[in-house]
N, C-alpha and C positions, 0 to 999 in steps of 0.2 A: 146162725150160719152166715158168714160174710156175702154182703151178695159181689156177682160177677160182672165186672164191667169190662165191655170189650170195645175197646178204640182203636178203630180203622183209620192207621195214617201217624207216623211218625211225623209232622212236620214241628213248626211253632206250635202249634195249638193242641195236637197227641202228646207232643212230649213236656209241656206247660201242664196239660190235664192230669197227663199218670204221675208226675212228680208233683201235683197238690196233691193227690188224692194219695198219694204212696205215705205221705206228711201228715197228712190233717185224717186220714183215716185208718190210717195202718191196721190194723187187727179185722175191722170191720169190711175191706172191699178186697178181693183178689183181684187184678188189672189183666187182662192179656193185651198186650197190644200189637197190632199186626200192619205187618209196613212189606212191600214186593221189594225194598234195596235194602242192602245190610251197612248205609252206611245215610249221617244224615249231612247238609252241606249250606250254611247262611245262606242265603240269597246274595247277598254283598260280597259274599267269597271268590262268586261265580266270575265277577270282574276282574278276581286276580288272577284267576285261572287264563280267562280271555287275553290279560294281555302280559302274559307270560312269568307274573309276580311270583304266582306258585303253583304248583304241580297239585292236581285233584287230592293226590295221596298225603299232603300236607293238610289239606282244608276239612280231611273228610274226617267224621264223630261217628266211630262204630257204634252199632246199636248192639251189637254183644257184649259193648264195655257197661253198660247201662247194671248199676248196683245199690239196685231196693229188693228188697227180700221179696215184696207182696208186687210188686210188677214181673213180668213174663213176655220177651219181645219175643215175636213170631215172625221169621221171611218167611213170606207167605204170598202168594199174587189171591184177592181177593174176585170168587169167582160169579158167587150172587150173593143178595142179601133179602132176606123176608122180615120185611119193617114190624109187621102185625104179629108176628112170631118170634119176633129178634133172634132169626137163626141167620147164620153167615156159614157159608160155605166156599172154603178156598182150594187151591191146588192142592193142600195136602189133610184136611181136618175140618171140620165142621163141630163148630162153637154155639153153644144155647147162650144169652145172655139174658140177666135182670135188667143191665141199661147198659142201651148200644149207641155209642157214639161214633156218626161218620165225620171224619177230619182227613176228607180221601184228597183234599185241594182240587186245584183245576189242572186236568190234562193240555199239555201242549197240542196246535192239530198245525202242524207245516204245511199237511194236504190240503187247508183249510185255503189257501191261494195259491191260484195256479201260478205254475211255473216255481213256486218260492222253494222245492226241493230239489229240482234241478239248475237253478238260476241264482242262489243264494244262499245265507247259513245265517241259526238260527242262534243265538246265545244266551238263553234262556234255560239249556239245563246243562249240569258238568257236562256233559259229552258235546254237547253245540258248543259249549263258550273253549272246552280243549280241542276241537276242531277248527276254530277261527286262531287261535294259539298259535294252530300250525300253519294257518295260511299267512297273518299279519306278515310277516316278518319277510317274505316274498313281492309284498304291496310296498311297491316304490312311485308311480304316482298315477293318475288320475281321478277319478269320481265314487266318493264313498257313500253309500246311502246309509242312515240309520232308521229302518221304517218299523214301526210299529202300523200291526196290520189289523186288529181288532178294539171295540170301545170298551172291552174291558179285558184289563189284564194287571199283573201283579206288578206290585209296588212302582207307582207310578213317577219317581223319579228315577228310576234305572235308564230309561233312554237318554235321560239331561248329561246323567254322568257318563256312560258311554259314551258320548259323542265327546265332553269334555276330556275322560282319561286319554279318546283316540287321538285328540290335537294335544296330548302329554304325549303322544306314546311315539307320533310321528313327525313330534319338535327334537327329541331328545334319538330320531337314528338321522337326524336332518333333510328330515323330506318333506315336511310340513307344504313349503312351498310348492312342489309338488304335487296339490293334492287338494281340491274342493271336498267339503265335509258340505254333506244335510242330513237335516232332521226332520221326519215327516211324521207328525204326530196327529191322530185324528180328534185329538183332546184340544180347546181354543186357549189353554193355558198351560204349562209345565207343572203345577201343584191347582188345579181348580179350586181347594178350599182356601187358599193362602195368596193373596193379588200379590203380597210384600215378596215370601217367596219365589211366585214366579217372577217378578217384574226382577228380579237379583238373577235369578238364573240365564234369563231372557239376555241381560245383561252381558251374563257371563261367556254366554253363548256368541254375541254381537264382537265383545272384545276381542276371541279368537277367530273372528273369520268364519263361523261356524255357520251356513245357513239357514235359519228356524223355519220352517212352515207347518203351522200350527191348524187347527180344523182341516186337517189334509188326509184324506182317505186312499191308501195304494187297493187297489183290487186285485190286479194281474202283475209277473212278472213275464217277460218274454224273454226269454233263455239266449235262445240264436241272437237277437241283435241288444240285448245285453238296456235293455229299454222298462221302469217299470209305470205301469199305466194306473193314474189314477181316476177316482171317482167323477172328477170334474173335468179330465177330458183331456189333461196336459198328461204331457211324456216327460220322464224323468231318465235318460240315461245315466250309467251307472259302469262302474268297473267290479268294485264290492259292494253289496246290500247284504247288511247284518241286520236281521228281522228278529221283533217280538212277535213271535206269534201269534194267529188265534189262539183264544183257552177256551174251554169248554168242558162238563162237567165228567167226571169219568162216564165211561162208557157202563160200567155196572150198578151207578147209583142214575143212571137215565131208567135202565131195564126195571129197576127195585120200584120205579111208581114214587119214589119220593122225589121229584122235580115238580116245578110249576116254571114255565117260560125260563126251561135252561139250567133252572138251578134250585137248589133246595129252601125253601122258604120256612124261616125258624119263627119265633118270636125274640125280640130282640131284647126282650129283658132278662129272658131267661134260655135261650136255644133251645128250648123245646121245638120237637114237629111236629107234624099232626097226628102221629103215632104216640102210645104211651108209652113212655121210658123210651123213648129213642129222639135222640137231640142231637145237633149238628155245629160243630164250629169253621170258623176259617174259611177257604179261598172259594170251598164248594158251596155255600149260602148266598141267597139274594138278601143278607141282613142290608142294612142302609146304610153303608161304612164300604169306604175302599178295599181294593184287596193286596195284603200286606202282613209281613211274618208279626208286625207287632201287633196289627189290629186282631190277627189269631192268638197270638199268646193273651192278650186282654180277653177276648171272647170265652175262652177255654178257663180261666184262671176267674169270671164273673158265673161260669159254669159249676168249678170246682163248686166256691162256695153257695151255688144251687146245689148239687149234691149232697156235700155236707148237713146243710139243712133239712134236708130231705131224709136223708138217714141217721138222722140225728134228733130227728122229733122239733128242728130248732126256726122260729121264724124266719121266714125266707128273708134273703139279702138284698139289699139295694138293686138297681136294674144297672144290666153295662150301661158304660156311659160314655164308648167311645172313645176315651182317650189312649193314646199310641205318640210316641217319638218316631219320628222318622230323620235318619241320617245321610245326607247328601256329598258325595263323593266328587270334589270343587275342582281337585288337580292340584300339583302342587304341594304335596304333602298336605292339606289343607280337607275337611272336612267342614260340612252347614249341618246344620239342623233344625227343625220344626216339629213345635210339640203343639198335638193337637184334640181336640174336643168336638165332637161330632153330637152328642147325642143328649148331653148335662143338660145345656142351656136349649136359649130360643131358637139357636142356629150354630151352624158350626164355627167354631173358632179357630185360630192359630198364629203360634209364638215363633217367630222366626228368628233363629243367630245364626250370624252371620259366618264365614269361613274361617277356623283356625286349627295353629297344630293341636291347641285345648283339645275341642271336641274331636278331633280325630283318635287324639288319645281315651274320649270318653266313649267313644265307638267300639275302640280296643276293648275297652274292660265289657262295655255291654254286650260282645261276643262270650271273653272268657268269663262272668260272671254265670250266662247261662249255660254254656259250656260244662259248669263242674255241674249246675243246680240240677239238670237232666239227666246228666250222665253221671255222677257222682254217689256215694251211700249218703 
């Protein structure tokens, strides 16, 4: 009998996992995979949304386009999960599983700093980054914040290029001048694994006017006098503040007992938990790697071939090992990137190139690549 695997969480690393296993396993596993939106959206998307490139409904990958015989998408809002059971219970059906995989990422929490929902906007999911869409274009001059307001959040160059598309976006309606840019990142670097990296970005940041303050914690916003307050005691007025959120782990995989300090703790060679047959990839694990759509499709796709091996009678597979490209969005028709190793070696590594229309165009394909591979027979 095939056994039943059910993958909680369309993101990179749900839909990396049910398209190995749909490949490398066909006959042998039936997939359910259960996601609460019926549609999936890059991460990198989200900035064309923001700043008016493309409409949601251009960007967005139905999950009922998805065509593998032996996968099964479910909307579904997931409502508990019993780890030691591996039973999931959603809004509509309740699922027994042989091996339950949570790939639920990190919840956004806006409530998470005062003032930051009445006093600001968040661009972190389609609906925050088509909400600032509509405000940009209204913003004719004074003080823009970019604050990331939590120390860990996803794909850690999104605020570098945010700040750089917004001095693209307010050179070309010519308001630029008009208009002081910061960046308040509680991170003491723009890429921590990469000095080369950041010191380019830093760079890049300097040439536009852009003001970086780096190790900088916001705590409060004050609404009324338009002021956001941080850690160490300076005021930051402001006219716009477009905020990265806190993240934080769903609210149903806190309840399920599989957290330790916030987030689910796997092993990192194989995403196993401490439950059997229940393993975890992606934005929701304290693995020892950033959090990032590539480092979950590597996670999920060092899982498959756990899997595979596993119901396959077959020696288990090397351990992850880390490695992810990450693409930097420069301005300018221009695309960087950085390809990196976190876990092979003694220490982490990484390969920085520099900006060109190349890689931009190499970004193109590594959307439409994965694009058919997920969603495609």
């Amino acid at each position: 009998m095939a056994a039943h695997v059910v993958i909680l969480g369309a993101g990179f690393g749900g839909l990396e996992l049910s398209a190995r296993l749909a490949e490398d396993l066909a006959d042998d596993v039936r997939v359910t995979l259960i996601d609460q939106s019926d549609s999936f959206i890059f991460g990198f998307a989200k900035l064309d949304v923001m700043f008016g490139r493309r409409s949601p409904d251009e960007v967005c990958l139905y999950y009922r386009d998805i065509a593998k015989p032996n996968v099964q998408f479910r909307q579904e809002t997931v409502l508990s999960i019993d780890p030691k059971a591996r039973r999931v219970r959603t809004d509509r059906a309740t699922y027994d599983a042989d091996i339950l995989v949570v790939a639920l990422g990190a919840d956004l929490d806006p409530g998470a700093t005062p003032g930051l929902v009445e006093g600001g906007h968040e661009f972190y999911s389609t609906q925050g980054a088509e909400r600032v869409a509509n405000v940009l274009p209204s913003f004719q001059a004074g003080v823009a914040v970019i604050g990331v307001l939590g120390p860990v959040f996803k794909c850690p160059p999104a605020p570098n290029e945010a700040a750089l598309m917004l001095h693209d976006y307010l050179s070309e309606r010519g308001v630029r001048d008009a208009v002081t840019i910061y960046l308040v990142n509680p991170l003491g670097s723009p890429i921590p694994v990469s000095e080369e990296t950041s010191a380019a970005i830093v760079s890049m940041l300097a040439e536009r006017g852009i003001e970086h303050w780096p190790s900088s914690q916001v705590e409060r916003l004050d609404p009324a006098a338009k002021v956001a307050h941080l850690a160490d005691g300076r005021r930051l007025p402001y006219d716009l503040f477009l905020a990265v959120p806190v993240h934080r782990a769903p609210a149903v995989v806190l309840d399920a007992g599989l957290t330790e300090d916030g987030w689910i703790p796997v092993d990192p060679a194989t995403f196993a938990t401490r439950f059997p047959d229940v393993y975890a990839v992606g934005d929701v694990t304290s693995a020892p790697v950033p959090r990032a759509g590539t480092i979950a499709e590597g996670e999920a796709a060092t899982l498959a071939d756990v899997l595979v091996a596993t119901l396959k009678g077959r020696p288990q597979p090397p351990p992850y090992n880390g490695a992810a490209v990450c693409y930097i969005e420069t301005g300018g028709g221009t695309v960087a990137k950085v390809d990196v190793d976190f876990l092979s070696g003694a220490g982490p590594t990484a390969v920085f190139t520099a900006p060109s229309a190349e890689v931009a165009e190499e970004k193109r394909r590594f959307g439409s690549v994965r694009a058919q591979r997920w969603f495609g027979g």
